[in-house]
VEXFI-104849 format. One record per residue (C-alpha): residue number from 1; x, y, z. Coordinates in nm, 3 decimals. Layout:
BEGIN
R     n        c1        c2        c3
R   NUM         X         Y         Z
...
This chain:
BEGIN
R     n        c1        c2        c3
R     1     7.223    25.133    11.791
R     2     6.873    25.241    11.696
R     3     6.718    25.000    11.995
R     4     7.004    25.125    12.260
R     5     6.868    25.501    12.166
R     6     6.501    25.397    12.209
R     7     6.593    25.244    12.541
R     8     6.772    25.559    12.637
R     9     6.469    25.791    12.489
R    10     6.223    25.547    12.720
R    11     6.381    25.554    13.028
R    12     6.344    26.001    13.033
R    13     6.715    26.074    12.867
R    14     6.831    26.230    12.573
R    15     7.247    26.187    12.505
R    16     7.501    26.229    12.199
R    17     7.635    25.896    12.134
R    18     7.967    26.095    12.073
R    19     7.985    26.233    12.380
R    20     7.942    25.884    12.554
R    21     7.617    25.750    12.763
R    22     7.600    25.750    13.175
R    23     7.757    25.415    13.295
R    24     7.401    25.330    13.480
R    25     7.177    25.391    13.199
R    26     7.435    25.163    13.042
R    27     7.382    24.893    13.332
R    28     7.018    24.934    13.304
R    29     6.972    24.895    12.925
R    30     7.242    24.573    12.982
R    31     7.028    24.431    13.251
R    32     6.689    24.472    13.052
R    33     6.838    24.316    12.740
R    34     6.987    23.999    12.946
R    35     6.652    23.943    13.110
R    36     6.481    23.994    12.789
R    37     6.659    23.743    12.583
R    38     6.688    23.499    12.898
R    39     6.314    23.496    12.897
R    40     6.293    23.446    12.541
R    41     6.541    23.180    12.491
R    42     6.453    23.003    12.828
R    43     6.735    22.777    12.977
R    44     7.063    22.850    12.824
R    45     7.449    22.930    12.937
R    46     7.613    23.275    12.996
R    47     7.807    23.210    12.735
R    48     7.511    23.164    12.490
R    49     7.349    23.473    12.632
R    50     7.756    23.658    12.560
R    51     7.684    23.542    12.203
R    52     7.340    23.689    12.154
R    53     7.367    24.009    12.278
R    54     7.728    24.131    12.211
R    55     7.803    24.138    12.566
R    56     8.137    24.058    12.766
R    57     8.107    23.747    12.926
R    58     8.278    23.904    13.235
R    59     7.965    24.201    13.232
R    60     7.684    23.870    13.158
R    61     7.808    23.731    13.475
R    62     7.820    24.053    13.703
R    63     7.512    24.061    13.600
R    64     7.345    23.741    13.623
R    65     7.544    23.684    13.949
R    66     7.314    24.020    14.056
R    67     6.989    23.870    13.935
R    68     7.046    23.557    14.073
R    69     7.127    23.707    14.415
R    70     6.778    23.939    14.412
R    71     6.565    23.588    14.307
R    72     6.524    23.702    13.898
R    73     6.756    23.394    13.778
R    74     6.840    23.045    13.902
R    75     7.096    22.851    13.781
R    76     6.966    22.507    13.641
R    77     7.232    22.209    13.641
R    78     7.482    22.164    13.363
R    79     7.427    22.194    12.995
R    80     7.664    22.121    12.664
R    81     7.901    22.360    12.556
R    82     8.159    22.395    12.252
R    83     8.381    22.119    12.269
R    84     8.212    21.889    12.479
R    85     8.284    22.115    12.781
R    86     7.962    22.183    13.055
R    87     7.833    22.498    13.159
R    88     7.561    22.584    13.409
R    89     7.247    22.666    13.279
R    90     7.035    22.992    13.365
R    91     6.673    23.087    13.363
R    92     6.398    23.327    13.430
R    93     6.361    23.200    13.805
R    94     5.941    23.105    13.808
R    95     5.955    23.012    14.249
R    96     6.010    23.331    14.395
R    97     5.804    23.666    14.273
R    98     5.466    23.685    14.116
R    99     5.262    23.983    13.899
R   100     4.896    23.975    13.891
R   101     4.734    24.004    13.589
R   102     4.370    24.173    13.554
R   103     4.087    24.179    13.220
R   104     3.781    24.376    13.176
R   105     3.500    24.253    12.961
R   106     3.183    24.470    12.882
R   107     2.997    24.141    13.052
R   108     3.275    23.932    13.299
R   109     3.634    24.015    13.407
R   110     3.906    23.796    13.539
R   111     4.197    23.767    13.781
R   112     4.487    23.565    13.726
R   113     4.809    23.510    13.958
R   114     5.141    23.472    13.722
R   115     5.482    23.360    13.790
R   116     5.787    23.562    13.584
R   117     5.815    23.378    13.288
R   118     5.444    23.461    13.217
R   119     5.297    23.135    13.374
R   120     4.935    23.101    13.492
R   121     4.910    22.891    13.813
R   122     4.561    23.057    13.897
R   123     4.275    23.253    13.789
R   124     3.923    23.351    13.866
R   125     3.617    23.458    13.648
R   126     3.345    23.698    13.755
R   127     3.004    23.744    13.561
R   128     2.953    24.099    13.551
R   129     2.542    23.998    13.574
R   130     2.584    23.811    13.922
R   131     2.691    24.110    14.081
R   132     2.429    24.387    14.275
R   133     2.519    24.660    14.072
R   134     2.636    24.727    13.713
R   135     2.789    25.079    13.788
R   136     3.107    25.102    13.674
R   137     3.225    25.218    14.030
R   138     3.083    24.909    14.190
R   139     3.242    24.657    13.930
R   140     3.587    24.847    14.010
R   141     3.555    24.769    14.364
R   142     3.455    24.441    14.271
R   143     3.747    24.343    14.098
R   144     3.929    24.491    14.357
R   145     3.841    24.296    14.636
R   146     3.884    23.993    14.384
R   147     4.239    24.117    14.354
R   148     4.293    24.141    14.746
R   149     4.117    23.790    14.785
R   150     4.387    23.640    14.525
R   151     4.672    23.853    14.720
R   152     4.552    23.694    15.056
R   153     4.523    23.333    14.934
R   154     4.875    23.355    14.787
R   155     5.076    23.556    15.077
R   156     5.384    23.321    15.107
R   157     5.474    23.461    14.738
R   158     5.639    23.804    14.652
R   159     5.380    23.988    14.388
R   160     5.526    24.291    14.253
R   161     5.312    24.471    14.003
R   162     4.971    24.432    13.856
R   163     4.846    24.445    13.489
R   164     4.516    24.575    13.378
R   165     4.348    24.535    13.048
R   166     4.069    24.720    12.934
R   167     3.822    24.774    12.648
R   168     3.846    25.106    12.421
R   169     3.873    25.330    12.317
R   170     4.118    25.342    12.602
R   171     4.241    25.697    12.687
R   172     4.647    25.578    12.820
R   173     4.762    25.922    12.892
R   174     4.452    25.980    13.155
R   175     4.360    25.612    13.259
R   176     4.044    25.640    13.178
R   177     3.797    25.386    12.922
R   178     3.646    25.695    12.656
R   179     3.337    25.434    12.660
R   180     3.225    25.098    12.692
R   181     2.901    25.033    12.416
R   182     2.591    25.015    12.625
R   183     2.739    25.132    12.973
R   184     2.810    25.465    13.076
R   185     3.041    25.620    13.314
R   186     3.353    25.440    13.206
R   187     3.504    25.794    13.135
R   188     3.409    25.898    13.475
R   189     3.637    25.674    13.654
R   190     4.079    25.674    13.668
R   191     4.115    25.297    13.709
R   192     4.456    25.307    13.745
R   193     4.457    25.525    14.093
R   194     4.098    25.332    14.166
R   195     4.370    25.006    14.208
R   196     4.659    25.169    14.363
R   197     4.486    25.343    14.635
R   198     4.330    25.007    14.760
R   199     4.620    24.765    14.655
R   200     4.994    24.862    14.761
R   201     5.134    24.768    14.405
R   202     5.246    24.936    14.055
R   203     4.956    24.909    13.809
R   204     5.014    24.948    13.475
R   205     4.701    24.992    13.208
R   206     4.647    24.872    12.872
R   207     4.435    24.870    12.597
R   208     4.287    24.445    12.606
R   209     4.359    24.407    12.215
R   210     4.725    24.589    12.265
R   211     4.789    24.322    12.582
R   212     4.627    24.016    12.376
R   213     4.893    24.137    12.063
R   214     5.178    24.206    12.351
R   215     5.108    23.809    12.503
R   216     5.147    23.676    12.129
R   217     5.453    23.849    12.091
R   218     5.559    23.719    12.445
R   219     5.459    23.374    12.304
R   220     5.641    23.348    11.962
R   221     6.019    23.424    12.143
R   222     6.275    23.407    11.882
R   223     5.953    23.335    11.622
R   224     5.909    23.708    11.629
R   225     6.167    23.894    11.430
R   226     6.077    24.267    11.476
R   227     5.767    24.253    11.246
R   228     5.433    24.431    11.275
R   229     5.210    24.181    11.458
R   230     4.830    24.252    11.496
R   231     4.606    24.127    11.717
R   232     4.211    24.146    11.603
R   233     4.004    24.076    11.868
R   234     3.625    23.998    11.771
R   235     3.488    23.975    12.077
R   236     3.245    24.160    12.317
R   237     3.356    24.441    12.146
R   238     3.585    24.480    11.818
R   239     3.941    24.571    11.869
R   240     4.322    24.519    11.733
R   241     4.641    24.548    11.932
R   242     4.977    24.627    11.726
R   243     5.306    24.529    11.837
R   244     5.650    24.733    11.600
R   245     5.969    24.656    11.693
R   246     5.866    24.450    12.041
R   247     5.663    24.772    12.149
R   248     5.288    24.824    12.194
R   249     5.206    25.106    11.918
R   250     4.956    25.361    12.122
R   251     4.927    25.649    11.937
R   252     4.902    25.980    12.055
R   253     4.640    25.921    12.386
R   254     4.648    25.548    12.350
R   255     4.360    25.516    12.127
R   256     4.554    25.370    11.847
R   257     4.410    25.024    11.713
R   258     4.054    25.102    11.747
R   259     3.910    24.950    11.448
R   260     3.576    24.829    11.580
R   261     3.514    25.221    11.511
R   262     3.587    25.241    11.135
R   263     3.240    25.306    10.963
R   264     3.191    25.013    10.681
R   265     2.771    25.174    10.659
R   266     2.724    25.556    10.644
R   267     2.334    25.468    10.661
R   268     2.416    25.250    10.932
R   269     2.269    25.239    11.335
R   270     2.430    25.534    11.560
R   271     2.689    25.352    11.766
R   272     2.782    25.511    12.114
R   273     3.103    25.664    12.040
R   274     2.879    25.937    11.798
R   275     2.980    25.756    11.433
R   276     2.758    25.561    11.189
R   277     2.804    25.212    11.103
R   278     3.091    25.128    11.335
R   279     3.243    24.763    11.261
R   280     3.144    24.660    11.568
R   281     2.768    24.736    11.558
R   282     2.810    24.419    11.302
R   283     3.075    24.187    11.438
R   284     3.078    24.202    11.794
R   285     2.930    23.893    11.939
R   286     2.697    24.152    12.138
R   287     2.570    24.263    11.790
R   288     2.599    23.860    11.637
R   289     2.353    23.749    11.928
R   290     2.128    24.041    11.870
R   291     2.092    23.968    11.492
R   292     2.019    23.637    11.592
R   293     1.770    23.674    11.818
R   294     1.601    24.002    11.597
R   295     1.545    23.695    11.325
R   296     1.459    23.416    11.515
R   297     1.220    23.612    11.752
R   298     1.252    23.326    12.073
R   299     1.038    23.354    12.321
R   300     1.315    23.413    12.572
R   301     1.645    23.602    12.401
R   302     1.909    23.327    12.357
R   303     2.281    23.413    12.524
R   304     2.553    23.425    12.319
R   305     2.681    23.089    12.440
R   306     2.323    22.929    12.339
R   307     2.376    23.037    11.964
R   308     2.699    22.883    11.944
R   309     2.491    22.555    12.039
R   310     2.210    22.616    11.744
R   311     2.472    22.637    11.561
R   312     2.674    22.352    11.617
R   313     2.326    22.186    11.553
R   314     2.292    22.365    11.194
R   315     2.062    22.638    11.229
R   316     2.069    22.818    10.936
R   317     2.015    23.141    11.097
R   318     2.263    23.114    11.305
R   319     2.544    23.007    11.033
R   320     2.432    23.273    10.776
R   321     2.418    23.561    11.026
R   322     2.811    23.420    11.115
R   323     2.945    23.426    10.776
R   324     2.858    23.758    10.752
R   325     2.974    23.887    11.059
R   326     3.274    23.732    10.959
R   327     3.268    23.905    10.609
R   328     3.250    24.250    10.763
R   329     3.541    24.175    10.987
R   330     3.745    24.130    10.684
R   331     3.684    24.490    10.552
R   332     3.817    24.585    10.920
R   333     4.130    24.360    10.863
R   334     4.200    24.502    10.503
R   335     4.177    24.831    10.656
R   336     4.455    24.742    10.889
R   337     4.651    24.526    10.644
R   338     4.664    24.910    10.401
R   339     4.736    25.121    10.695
R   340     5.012    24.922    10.885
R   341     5.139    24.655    10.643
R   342     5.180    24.416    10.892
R   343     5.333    24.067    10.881
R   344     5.134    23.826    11.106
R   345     4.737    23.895    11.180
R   346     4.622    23.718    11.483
R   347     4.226    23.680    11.513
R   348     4.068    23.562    11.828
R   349     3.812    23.645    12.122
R   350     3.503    23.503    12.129
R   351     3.347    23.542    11.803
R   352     3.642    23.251    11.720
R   353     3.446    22.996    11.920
R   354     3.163    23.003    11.721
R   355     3.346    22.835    11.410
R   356     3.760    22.941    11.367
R   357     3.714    22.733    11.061
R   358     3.427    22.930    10.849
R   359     3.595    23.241    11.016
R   360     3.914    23.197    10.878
R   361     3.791    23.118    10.532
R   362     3.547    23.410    10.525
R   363     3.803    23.659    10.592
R   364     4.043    23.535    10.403
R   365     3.821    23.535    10.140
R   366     3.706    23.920    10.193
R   367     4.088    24.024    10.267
R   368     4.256    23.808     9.931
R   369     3.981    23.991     9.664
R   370     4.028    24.312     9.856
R   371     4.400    24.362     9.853
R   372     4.681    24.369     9.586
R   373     4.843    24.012     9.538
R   374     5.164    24.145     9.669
R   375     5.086    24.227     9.976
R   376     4.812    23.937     9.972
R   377     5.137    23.681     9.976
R   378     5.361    23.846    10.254
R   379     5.153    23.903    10.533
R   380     5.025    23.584    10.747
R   381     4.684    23.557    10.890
R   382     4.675    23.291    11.168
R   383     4.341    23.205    11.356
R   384     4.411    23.206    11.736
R   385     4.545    22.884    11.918
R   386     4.688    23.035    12.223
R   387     4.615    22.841    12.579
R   388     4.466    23.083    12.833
R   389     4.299    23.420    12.726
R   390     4.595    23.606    12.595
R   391     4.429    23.971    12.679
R   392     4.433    23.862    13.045
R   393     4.794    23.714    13.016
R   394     4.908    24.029    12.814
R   395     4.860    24.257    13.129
R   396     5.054    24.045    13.308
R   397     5.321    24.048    13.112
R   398     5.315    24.428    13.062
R   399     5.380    24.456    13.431
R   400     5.638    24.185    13.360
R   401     5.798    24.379    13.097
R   402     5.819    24.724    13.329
R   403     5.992    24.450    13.576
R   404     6.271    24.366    13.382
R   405     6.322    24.720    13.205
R   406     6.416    24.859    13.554
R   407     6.416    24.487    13.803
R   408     6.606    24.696    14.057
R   409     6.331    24.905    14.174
R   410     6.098    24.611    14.237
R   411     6.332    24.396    14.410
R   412     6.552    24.625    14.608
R   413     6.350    24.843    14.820
């Protein structure tokens, strides 16, 4: 009951269960929970999908006999059922409608083209550097014309919406990035109607650590049981996503998450967004390649991508300046671990290429002497394995997820 009232509360209606609910809010909630478990448990029978939700088997087949008719579901050959009897198998139909799927990095964004079930079949990268300009207008148009080029060199398939994720702080309710360290004009700019006024689809905006924590959720299916699930991104910048109940957690404007903005130094450097001693201005793997280079005073600055080679051949600078990086990032994660008791931490981004091993072990390290053993033993922190970037992924499958919580609109114009 409490997820049928936070559908109903979502979609702009208040009711009195006693008084009864409007037969098409009803049909829409139905329809969103069908698709949702069909994505989740992949090929299975009506039947199966009768079982899981609680639904008639007559109403599962009006329905599926709907989606399969608009292109959402195909019907799959035979499979098992009780009593050695066959049924025809369903699933999320991947052929006929694609989302596009959009990430902005402080130094590179990407474009990817995804089928329904959250597949990649293609994606781009652009180095923010190779571009004429790095004003934030020009990179929007940029990855605009990126978008169009991926639209044109796809236009025998249906796309219906486009994901976008962003660094924060992330302002949701006005569209806007509230800054971007070491660029300015981020808060300038509405990105959302930048994108629909050039491309003729629905964008939807997120938060990058929110959409890398929504594309883990996507990814563990019947895994994920309702838990808190955090996302800690180390990367350009520092960030974490949160997923409750199967919904991004936002906050009031969207900013919620933003732990690369917790102080862990009072006599620390200024960081843009007007604190002292931000998390990030010590754990980014801007601020790792700066520390670097500050000690090791090259004659030309090394890239990021250079220390992880030093590295990997033992420099000592380069390992010690890690480990504590990855100390610091621990304080971050025990500050999440106190304020959300969460049940799976997810660490990833780029700072995990460096070493995911002596990561791991340095936070856990930092997070097991700084937390009470009872809460030390229940919550799970996982180092990153996911194929693809996930924040890129995750926008897609936020536009996916608007899809199926209201497919008619999109397919039925």
């Amino acid at each position: 009951m409490f997820s049928l009232l936070k559908k109903i509360n979502k979609v702009g209606y208040m009711y009195r269960i006693s008084q009864g609910i409007n037969q098409e809010i009803i049909q829409d909630i139905n329809r969103t929970l069908l698709l949702r478990y069909l994505r989740k448990e992949g090929m299975c029978s009506r039947v199966h999908l009768s079982n899981l939700t609680g639904l008639k088997q007559a109403t599962v087949t009006n329905i599926m006999k709907d989606f399969i008719e608009w292109g959402l579901v195909k019907e799959v050959g035979f499979l098992s059922g009780n009593k050695g009897r066959r049924c025809i198998g369903i699933e999320v139909n991947n052929d006929c409608y694609r989302v596009i799927g959009v990430r902005l990095a402080r130094k590179n964004y990407m474009v990817g083209l995804f089928d329904l079930t959250g597949k990649c079949i293609a994606d781009s990268k652009v180095d923010i550097a190779s571009l004429e300009s790095s004003e934030p207008i020009f990179i929007i148009q940029s990855m605009i014309e990126t978008v169009k080029r991926t639209v044109k060199d796809n236009a025998g398939d249906k796309i219906l919406a486009m994901g976008v994720a962003v660094p924060g702080p992330f302002i949701q309710k006005k569209n806007r990035i509230g800054l971007i360290t070491e660029t300015q004009g981020w808060n300038e700019i509405d990105i959302q109607e930048e994108f629909q006024k050039a491309i003729n689809l629905p964008v939807y905006l997120e938060h990058d650590a929110n959409a890398g924590a929504f594309a883990y959720m996507w990814d563990l299916k019947e895994k994920y049981n309702n838990e808190i699930l955090i996302y800690f991104a180390a990367g350009q910048g520092i960030g974490s996503g949160i997923v409750m109940e199967g919904e991004i957690y936002q906050g009031a404007i969207g900013t919620a998450g933003e732990i690369g903005h917790i102080t862990i130094d009072f006599n620390g450097p200024k960081c843009a967004c007007g604190n002292n001693g931000c998390l990030e201005k010590y754990t980014s793997s801007i601020e790792y390649a700066k520390a670097v280079n500050k000690e090791l005073k090259p004659a030309r600055q090394y890239s990021f991508k250079e220390i992880i080679a030093l590295y990997k051949e033992g420099n000592m600078v380069c390992r010690e300046k890690y480990r504590k990086a990855c100390r610091l990032m621990g304080y971050g994660i025990i500050n999440l671990i106190n304020l959300y008791n969460p049940g799976i931490i997810i660490i990833g981004d780029e700072m995990i290429k460096v070493d995911a091993g002596v990561m791991y072990e340095e936070i856990c390290n930092t997070v097991r002497s700084g937390i009470i053993p009872e809460i030390w033993n229940e919550v799970s922190i996982r180092m990153s394995e996911y194929q693809g970037d996930p924040m890129l992924n995750g926008a897609a499958m936020i536009a996916i997820n608007d899809i199926f919580d209201k497919p008619e609109q999109f397919i039925i114009k």
